[in-house]
PLY file of the C-alpha trace (Angstrom):
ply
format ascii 1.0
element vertex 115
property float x
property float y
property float z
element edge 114
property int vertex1
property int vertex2
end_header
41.54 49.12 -59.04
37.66 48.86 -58.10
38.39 44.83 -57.92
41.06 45.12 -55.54
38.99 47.58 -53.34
36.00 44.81 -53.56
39.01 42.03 -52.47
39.82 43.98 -49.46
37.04 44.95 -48.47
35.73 41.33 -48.23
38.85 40.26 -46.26
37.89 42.86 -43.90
34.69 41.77 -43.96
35.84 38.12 -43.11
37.77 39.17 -40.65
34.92 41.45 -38.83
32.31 37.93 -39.07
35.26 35.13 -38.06
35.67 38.19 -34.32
32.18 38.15 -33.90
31.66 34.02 -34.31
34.63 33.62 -31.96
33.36 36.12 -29.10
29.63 34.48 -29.61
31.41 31.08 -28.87
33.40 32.46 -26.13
30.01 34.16 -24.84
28.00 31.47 -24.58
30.86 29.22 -23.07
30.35 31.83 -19.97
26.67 31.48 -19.59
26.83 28.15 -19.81
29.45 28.48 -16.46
27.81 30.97 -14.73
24.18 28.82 -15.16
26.40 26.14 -13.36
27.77 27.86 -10.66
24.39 29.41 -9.92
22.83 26.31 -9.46
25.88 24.97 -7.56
25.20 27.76 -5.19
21.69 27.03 -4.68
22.25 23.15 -4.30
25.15 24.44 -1.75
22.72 27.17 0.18
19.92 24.03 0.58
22.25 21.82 1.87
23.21 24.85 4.61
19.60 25.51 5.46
19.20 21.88 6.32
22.14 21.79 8.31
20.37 24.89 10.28
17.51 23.17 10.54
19.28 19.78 11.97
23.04 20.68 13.03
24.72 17.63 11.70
27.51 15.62 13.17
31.31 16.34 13.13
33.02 15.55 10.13
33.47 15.17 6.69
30.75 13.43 4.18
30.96 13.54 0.07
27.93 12.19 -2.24
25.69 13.03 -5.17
22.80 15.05 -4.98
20.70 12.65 -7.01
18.35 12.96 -4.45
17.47 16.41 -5.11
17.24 16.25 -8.70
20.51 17.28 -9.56
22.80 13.60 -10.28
25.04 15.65 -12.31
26.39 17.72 -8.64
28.30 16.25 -6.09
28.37 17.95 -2.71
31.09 17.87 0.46
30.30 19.03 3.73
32.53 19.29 6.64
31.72 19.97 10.31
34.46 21.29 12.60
34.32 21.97 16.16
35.27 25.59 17.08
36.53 27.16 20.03
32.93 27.48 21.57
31.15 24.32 22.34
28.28 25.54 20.96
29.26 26.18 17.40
30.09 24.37 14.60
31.71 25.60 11.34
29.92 23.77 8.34
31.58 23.89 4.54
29.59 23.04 2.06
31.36 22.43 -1.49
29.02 21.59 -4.28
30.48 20.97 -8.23
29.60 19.81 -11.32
30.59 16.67 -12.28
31.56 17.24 -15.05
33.82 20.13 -14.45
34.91 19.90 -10.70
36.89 23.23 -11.17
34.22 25.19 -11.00
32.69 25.03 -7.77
30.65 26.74 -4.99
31.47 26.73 -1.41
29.71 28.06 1.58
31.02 28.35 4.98
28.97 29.00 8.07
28.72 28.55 11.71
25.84 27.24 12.75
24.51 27.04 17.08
24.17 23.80 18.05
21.67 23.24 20.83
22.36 21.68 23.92
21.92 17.91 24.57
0 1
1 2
2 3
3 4
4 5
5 6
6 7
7 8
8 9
9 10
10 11
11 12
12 13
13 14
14 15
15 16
16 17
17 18
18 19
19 20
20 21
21 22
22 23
23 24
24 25
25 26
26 27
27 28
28 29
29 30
30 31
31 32
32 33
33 34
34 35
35 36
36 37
37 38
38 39
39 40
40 41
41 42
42 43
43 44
44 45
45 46
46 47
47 48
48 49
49 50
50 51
51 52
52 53
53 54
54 55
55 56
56 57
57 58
58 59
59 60
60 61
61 62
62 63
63 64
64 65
65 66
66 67
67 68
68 69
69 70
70 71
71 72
72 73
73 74
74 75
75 76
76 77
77 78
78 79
79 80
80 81
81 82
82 83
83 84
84 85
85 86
86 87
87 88
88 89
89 90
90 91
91 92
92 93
93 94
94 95
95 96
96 97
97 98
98 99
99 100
100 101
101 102
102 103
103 104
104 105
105 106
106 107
107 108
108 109
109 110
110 111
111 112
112 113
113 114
């Protein structure tokens, strides 16, 4: 009788250790994402502030970000007129390349100044 308490008690055991391996995996999976999404969203927010800084033209342009130390991000930005000739809406998109689900977009309008 004491062999076949020992015998389940191990299988429960087992079971207990094979949960806590799979939620580890699972956990880390999710840091992993939210590290790239974070940086996605910084990569995104400097690509806005340089926008502010110098209101770029309308429409759409797509590239790396190799430039900034980050070839593994792509980035879109598109500038749309608005109803008010002074502002422009500006969408910034930035993803990993690896995993272009996950991605961070910003939207903002921006003044342009006057020519």
């Amino acid at each position: 009788m004491t062999l076949l308490e020992v015998l389940v008690a191990l299988v429960v055991l087992a079971t207990g250790v094979a949960a806590l391996q799979r939620l580890l995996a699972e956990s880390v999976g999710a840091v992993a994402t939210d590290a790239t999404l974070t940086r996605a969203m910084l990569l995104a927010r400097a690509v806005l502030a340089e926008a502010e800084v110098a209101p770029p033209p309308l429409g759409h342009v797509e590239g790396d970000l190799a430039g900034r130390g980050a070839p593994d991000f792509r980035v879109a930005r598109e500038v749309t007129a608005t109803p008010h000739p002074a502002l422009r809406q500006v969408t910034v998109r930035v993803w990993a390349a690896q995993r272009p689900g996950d991605a961070a977009e910003l939207v903002e309008v921006l003044r342009v100044p006057p020519r």
